[in-house]
Steps between C-alpha positions, in 0.01 A plus 500: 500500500330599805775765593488690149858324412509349136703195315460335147405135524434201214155351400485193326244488193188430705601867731603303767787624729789244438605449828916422559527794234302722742640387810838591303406824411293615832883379641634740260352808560419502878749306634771599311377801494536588110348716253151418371641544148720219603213261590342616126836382307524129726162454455538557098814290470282200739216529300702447176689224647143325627371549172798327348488172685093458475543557130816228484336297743770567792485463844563835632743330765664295278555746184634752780738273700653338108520876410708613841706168485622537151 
Protein backbone atom coordinates (compact mmCIF):
# COMPACT_ATOMS: atom_id res chain seq x y z
CA UNK A 1 0.00 0.00 0.00
CA UNK A 2 0.73 3.44 -0.90
CA UNK A 3 0.84 4.62 2.85
CA UNK A 4 3.49 1.87 4.02
CA UNK A 5 0.40 -0.05 5.89
CA UNK A 6 0.39 -3.93 5.21
CA UNK A 7 -2.46 -6.88 5.10
CA UNK A 8 -2.33 -10.62 3.93
CA UNK A 9 -4.60 -11.28 1.00
CA UNK A 10 -5.55 -14.72 -1.20
CA UNK A 11 -4.37 -15.52 -4.81
CA UNK A 12 -6.02 -18.02 -6.69
CA UNK A 13 -3.65 -20.53 -8.69
CA UNK A 14 -3.05 -18.29 -11.70
CA UNK A 15 -1.62 -15.23 -8.79
CA UNK A 16 -4.56 -13.43 -9.25
CA UNK A 17 -6.03 -11.38 -6.30
CA UNK A 18 -9.40 -13.17 -5.47
CA UNK A 19 -11.45 -10.39 -5.06
CA UNK A 20 -14.62 -10.73 -2.21
CA UNK A 21 -11.69 -12.45 -0.14
CA UNK A 22 -9.67 -9.21 -0.50
CA UNK A 23 -12.33 -6.83 -0.18
CA UNK A 24 -12.94 -8.99 3.16
CA UNK A 25 -9.68 -8.75 4.37
CA UNK A 26 -8.71 -4.95 3.26
CA UNK A 27 -12.27 -4.59 5.55
CA UNK A 28 -10.45 -6.39 8.15
CA UNK A 29 -7.48 -4.70 8.77
CA UNK A 30 -8.23 -1.00 7.98
CA UNK A 31 -11.55 -0.68 8.77
CA UNK A 32 -11.75 -2.64 11.61
CA UNK A 33 -8.76 -1.64 12.42
CA UNK A 34 -7.03 -5.13 13.38
CA UNK A 35 -3.74 -6.61 13.55
CA UNK A 36 -1.93 -7.49 10.30
CA UNK A 37 -1.26 -10.91 11.84
CA UNK A 38 -4.97 -11.10 11.90
CA UNK A 39 -5.42 -10.46 8.14
CA UNK A 40 -2.42 -13.40 7.70
CA UNK A 41 -4.61 -16.11 9.78
CA UNK A 42 -8.28 -15.07 7.68
CA UNK A 43 -6.54 -15.08 4.70
CA UNK A 44 -5.02 -18.78 5.51
CA UNK A 45 -8.30 -20.17 6.80
CA UNK A 46 -10.08 -18.41 3.18
CA UNK A 47 -7.59 -19.75 1.14
CA UNK A 48 -8.09 -23.29 2.58
CA UNK A 49 -11.72 -23.00 2.40
CA UNK A 50 -11.41 -21.71 -1.56
CA UNK A 51 -9.24 -24.46 -2.18
CA UNK A 52 -11.75 -26.87 -0.74
CA UNK A 53 -14.75 -26.04 -2.87
CA UNK A 54 -12.66 -25.73 -6.37
CA UNK A 55 -11.27 -29.13 -5.54
CA UNK A 56 -15.07 -30.57 -4.62
CA UNK A 57 -16.45 -28.58 -7.23
CA UNK A 58 -18.45 -26.08 -4.78
CA UNK A 59 -19.76 -22.91 -5.26
CA UNK A 60 -18.03 -20.82 -2.82
CA UNK A 61 -21.56 -19.19 -1.98
CA UNK A 62 -23.32 -22.13 -1.80
CA UNK A 63 -20.75 -24.51 0.23
CA UNK A 64 -20.54 -21.37 2.70
CA UNK A 65 -24.26 -20.52 3.18
CA UNK A 66 -25.08 -24.93 3.60
CA UNK A 67 -22.07 -24.75 6.03
CA UNK A 68 -23.52 -21.54 8.24
CA UNK A 69 -27.15 -22.96 7.93
CA UNK A 70 -26.44 -26.36 9.27
Amino acid sequence: MPSGSRYWTVIDDGLNVEPVADRFLRELRFGRDRAESTTKAYAGGIALFLRWCVRTGRDWTTALRTWVCS
